[in-house]
N, C-alpha and C positions, 0 to 999 in steps of 0.2 A: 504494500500500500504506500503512494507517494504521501510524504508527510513533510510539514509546512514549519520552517522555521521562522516564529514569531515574537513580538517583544509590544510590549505597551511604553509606550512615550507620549512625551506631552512636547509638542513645538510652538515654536512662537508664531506669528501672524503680523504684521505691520512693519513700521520702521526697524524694529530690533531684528527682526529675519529678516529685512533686507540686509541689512548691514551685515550680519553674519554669512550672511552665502555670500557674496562679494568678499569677506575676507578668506570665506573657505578657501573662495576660487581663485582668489591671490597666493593663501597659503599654498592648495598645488602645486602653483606655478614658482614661485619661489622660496617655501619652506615646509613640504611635506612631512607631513606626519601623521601616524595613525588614525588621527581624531575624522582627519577628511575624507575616509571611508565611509563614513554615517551620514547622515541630514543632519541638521543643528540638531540638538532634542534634550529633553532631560528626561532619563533613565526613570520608570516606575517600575518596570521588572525586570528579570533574567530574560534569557531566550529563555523557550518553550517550545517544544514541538508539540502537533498535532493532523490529525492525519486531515486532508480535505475534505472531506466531510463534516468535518466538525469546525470550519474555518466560520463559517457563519454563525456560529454561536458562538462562538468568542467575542467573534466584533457588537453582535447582543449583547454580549455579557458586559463590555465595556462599554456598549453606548448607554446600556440601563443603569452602570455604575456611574458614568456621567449624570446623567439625568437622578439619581436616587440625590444623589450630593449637591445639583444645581440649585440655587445658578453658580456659575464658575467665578469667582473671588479673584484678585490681584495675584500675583506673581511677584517677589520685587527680588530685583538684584540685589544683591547682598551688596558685592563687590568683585571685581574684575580679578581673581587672583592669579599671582605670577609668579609659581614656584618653580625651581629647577625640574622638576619631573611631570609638571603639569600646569597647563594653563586654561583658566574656564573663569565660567561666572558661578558665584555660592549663589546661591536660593533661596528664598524663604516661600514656601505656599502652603498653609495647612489643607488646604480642598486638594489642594494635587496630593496628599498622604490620604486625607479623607478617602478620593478615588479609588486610588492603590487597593485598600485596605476591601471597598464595598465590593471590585472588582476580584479579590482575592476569594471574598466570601461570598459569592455571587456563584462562582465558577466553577463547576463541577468536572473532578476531575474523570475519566473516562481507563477504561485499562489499559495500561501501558503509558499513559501517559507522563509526561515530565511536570514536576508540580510546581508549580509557580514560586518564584521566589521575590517575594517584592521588596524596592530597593527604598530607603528613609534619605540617604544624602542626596537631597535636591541640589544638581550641578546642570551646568553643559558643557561640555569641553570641546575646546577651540585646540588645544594642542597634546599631545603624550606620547610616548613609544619612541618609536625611531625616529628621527631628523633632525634638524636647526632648531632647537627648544628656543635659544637666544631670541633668534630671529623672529618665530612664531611670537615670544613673548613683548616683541618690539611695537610688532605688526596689529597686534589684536588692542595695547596699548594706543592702537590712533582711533579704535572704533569707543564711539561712547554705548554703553553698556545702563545708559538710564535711558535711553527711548522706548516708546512705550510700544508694547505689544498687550494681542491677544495670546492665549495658550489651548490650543485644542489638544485634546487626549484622544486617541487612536492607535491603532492595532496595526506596527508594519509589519510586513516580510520580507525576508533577507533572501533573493534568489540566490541559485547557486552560481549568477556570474558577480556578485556581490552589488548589484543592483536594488533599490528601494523604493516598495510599495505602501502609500498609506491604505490599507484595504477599507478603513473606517470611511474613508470618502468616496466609496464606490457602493456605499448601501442606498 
């Protein structure tokens, strides 16, 4: 049975996601690193698999954990952090834990499945792993990190050519 590797994330929407994919896309180009594999996002769970069939209950399961906890609350940047091994924004949202949490207990696991692991450090990382840390952390220092976004919560999939699907926006 083909089965689907999925992760719940929350990404930004407005000026703050623009800014952040423009620097992803500079980052590529001039200072890759791990992070530019992903869409901007900040982590609510582990992967997960699940077999296709059951892909549409997921994205249920997360859009009714959306909806149980709406309306969706502020987001705010903590701060731009700039450590040698990693560079992102810290977080504060208690509705994006709230989510996590209703989507956790919402979701019924199936046999064999991988059991969700939900994540509490609200981030999004702009840099880590291999490449030019300096540089990344130079480059991410010119974007401001207080403009305002929305945050939608959805369900992607990581095909296996490392390509990214929000499936939540195809309901």
């Amino acid at each position: 049975m083909s089965r689907a590797e999925l992760i719940l994330y929350a990404t930004p929407n407005g000026p703050l996601a623009d800014a952040l994919y423009e620097l992803f896309d500079r980052l590529r180009r001039d200072a890759p690193t791990t992070a530019q594999t992903y869409p901007p996002h900040c982590t609510l769970t582990g992967f997960f698999h699940r077999g296709r069939a059951d892909v549409a209950r997921v994205i249920d399961d997360a859009h009714a954990a959306v909806t149980a906890v709406a309306p969706p609350a502020s987001v705010t940047v903590e701060r731009l952090r700039l450590a040698p091994d990693w560079v992102g924004l810290e977080l504060t949202a208690p509705w994006l834990l709230a989510v996590t949490e209703a989507f956790a207990d919402r979701h019924v696991l199936g046999d064999g499945d991988d059991a969700l692991r939900p994540k509490d450090w609200l981030h999004l990382s702009i840099a880590y792993g291999d490449g030019d840390l300096d540089t990344a952390a130079s480059l991410a220092s010119e974007m401001d990190p207080t403009l305002d976004a929305a945050w939608d919560v959805g369900v992607w999939e990581r095909a296996a050519d490392g390509s990214w699907t929000d499936l939540s926006r195809r309901r």
